[in-house]
C-alpha positions in Angstrom: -63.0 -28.1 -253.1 -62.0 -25.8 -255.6 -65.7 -25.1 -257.1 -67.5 -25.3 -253.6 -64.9 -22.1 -252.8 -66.4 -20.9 -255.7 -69.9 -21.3 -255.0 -69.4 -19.6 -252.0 -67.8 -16.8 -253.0 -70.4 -16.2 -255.1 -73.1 -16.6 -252.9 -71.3 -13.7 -250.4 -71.2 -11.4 -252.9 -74.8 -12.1 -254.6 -75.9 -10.9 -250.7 -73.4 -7.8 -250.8 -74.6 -6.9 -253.8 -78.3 -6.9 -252.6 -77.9 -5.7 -249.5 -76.2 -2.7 -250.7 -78.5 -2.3 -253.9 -81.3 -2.6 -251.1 -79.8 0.0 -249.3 -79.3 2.7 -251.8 -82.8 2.1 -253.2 -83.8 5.1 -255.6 -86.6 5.7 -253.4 -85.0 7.1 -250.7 -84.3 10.3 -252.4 -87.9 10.9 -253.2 -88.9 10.2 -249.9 -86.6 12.8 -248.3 -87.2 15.1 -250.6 -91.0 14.5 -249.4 -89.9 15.0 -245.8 -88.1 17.9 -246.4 -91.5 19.7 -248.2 -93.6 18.8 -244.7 -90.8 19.5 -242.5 -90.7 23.0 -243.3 -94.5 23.4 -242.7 -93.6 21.1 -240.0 -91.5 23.1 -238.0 -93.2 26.3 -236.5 -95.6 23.8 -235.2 -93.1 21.8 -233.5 -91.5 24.4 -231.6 -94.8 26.0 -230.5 -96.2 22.8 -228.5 -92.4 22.7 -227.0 -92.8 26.0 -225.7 -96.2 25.4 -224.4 -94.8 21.9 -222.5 -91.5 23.8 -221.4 -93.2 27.3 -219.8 -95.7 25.1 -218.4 -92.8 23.1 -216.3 -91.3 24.7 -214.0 -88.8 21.7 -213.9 -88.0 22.5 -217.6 -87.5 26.0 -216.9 -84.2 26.2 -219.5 -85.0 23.1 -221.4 -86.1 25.5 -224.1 -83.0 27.4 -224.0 -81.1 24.5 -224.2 -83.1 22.6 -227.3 -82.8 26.2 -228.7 -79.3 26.1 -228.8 -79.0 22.7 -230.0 -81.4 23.4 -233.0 -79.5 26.8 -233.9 -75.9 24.2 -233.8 -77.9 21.4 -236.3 -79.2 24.1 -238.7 -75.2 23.8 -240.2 -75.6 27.4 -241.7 -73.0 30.7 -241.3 -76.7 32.6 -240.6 -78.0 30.2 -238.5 -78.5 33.1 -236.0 -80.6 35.1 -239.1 -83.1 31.3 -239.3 -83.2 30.8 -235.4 -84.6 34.7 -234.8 -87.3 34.4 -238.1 -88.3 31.1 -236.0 -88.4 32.6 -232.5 -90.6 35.3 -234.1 -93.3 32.8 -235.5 -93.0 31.0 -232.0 -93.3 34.3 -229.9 -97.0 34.9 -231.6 -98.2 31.3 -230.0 -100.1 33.4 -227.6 -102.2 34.8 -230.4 -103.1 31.6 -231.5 -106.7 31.5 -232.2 -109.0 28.6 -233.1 -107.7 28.9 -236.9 -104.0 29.3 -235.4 -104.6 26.2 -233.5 -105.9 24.3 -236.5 -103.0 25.3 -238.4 -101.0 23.2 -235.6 -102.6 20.2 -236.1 -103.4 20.1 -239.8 -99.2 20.6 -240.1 -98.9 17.6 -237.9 -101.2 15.3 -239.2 -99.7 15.9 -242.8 -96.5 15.4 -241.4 -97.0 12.3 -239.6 -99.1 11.3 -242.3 -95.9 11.4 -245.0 -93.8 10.4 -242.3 -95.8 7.2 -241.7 -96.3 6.2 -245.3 -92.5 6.3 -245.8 -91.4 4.0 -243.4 -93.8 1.3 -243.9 -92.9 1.2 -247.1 -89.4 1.3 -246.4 -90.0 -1.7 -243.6 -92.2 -3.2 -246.5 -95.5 -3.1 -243.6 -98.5 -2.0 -244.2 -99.9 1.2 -243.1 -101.2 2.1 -239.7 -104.8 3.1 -239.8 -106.5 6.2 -239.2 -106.5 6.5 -235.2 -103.6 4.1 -235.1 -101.3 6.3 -236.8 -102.5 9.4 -234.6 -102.2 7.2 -231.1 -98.9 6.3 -232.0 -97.9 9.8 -233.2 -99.7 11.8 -230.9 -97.9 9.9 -227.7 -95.0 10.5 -229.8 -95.5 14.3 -230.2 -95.9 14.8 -226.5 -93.3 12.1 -225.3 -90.4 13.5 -226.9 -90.8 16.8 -225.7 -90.9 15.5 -222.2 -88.1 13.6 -223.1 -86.0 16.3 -224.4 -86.7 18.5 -221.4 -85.6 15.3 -219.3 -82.6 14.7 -221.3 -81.6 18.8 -220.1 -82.4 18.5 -216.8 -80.6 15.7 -216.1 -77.3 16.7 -217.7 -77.5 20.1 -216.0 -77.5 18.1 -212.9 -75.2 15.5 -213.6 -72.6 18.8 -214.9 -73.5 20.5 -211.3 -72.5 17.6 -209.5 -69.5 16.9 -211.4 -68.6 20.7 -210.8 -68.9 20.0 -206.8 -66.5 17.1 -207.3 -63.7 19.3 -208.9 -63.7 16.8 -211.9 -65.9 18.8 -214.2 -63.2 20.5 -216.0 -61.7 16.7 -217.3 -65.5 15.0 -218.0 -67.5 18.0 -219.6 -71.1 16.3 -220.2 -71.9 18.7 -222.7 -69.3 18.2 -225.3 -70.9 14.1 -226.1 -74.8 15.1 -225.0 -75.8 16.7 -228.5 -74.4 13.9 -230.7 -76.2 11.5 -227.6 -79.8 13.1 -227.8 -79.0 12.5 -231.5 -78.5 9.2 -231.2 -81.3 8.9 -228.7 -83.9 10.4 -231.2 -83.1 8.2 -234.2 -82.8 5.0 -232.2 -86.4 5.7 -231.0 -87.6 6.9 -234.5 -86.2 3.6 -235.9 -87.7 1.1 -233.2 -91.1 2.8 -232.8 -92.1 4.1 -236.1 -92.7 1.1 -238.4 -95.0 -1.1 -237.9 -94.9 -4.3 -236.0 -91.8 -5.4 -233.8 -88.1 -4.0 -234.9 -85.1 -5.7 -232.9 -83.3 -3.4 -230.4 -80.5 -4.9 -231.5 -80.8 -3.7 -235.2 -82.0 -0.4 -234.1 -79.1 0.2 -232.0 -76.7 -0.8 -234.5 -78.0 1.3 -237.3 -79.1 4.2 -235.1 -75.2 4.4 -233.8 -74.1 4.8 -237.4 -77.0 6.8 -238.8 -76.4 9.5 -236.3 -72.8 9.4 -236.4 -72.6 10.1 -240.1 -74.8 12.5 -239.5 -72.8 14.3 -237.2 -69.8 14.0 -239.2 -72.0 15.3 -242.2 -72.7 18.2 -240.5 -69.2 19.2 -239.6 -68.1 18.4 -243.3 -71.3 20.7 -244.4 -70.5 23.3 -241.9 -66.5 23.5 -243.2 -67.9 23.4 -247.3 -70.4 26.5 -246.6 -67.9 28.1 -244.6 -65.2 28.0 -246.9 -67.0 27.7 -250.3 -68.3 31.7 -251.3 -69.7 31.0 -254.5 -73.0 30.2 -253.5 -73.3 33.7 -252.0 -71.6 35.4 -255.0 -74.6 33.7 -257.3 -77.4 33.8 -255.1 -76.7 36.6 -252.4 -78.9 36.6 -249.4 -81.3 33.7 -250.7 -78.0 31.5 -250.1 -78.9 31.3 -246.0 -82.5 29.7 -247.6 -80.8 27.5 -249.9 -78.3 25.8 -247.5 -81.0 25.7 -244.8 -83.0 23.7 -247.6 -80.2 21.7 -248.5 -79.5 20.4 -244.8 -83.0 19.4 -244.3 -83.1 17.6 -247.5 -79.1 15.6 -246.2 -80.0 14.9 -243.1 -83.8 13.2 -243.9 -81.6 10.9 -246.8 -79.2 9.8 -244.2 -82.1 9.3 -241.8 -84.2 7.2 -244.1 -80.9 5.3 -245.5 -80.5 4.4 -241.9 -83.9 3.3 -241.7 -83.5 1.2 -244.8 -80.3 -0.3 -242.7 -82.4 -0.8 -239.9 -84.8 -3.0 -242.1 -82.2 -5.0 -243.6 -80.6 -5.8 -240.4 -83.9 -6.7 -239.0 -84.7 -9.2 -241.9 -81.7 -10.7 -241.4 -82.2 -11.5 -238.2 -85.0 -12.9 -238.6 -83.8 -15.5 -241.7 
């Protein structure tokens, strides 16, 4: 009895100490430094085909306020404001966009989805999509979630106006859960639609919930250490905006692609 107690204590543990050495695979921090690189280049891009959904919907006539504001709060950076108006300048010269411009915009995506689509394959151990199935998938992607972030707006501005008529808006205020819920929303659609080949809801959910809730503690934690912590802007002065605005990037793709690992592990062991 004794030695079968034995056995299966030692089985337990063998599979905790996989899982978790799974988990924290050494990869991970290459690939988010990866993702970091092509997010940068990523970016501009990104917010330009927002603004040309958004102005184009009358419906979403302040979604792009609103996903402005909730960009400018996840930056985690005392000059956030400084970051947000270098952006809005890029994104006010859209208009000028000529055929290179436009180029520009897609070359940054492909690239993007490109290193983006590579990584979690190999994190799901799949193979890669081809060619034009990477840039169907992607490309409904790109134009999905915009319409979905607009969506996810108008709908709480509604929901808040109703609650407002009711006289109960002041006790249930939608906006102070809807930014860590569009967080939520966005990595548990990242993590059952981006690999390839069928993910259970069930592990995306779980793994998405935690994912984006460390997340949003990490940002708060971040927030406090910049705010507090001068020496950073003793050493490197103005360049310190940069280097935080680097270094969030870089934290929040780890704890995305950690959760994606989790995601793949809970998956697998579903399926055993």
């Amino acid at each position: 009895m004794l030695k079968e107690k034995k056995s299966l204590l030692k089985e337990y543990w063998l599979f905790i100490r996989d899982f978790f050495k799974d988990l924290f695979d050494d990869r991970l921090g290459f690939y988010a430094a990866s993702m970091s690189w092509s997010t940068l280049f990523f970016i501009i891009p990104f917010m330009v085909i927002l603004l040309v959904l958004f102005t184009h919907m009358p419906i979403f006539d302040t979604a792009y306020g609103k996903l402005h504001e909730l960009i400018a709060k996840n930056l985690v950076s005392s000059d956030s404001a400084t970051i947000m108006a270098h952006i809005d300048q890029f994104v006010a010269n859209a208009d000028k966009l000529g055929y290179i411009g436009i180029g520009y915009v897609f070359v940054a995506a492909v690239l993007f989805f490109k290193d983006y689509d590579f990584i979690v394959n190999d994190i799901f151990e799949t193979p890669q999509r081809s060619a034009w199935g990477a840039f169907r998938t992607y490309f409904f992607l790109l134009l999905f979630l915009p319409l979905m972030l607009g969506s996810s707006f108008w709908l709480s501005r509604k929901i808040q106006t109703t609650l407002e008529a009711m006289g109960i808006a002041g006790t249930l205020h939608v906006y102070y859960l809807f930014p860590y819920l569009i967080i939520w929303l966005l990595f548990y659609l990242a993590y059952q639609f981006s690999p390839r080949g069928h993910v259970s809801p069930r592990a995306s959910l779980t793994s998405s919930f935690i994912a984006s809730l460390i997340w949003y503690l990490a940002k708060s934690g971040f927030l406090f250490y910049i705010l507090y912590n001068k020496t950073y802007t003793s050493i490197y002065g103005g360049l310190s905006t940069l280097l935080f605005f680097f270094l969030w990037i870089y934290i929040s793709w780890a704890i995305f692609l950690h959760g994606l690992r989790f995601c793949y592990l809970l998956d697998k062991d579903e399926e055993e």
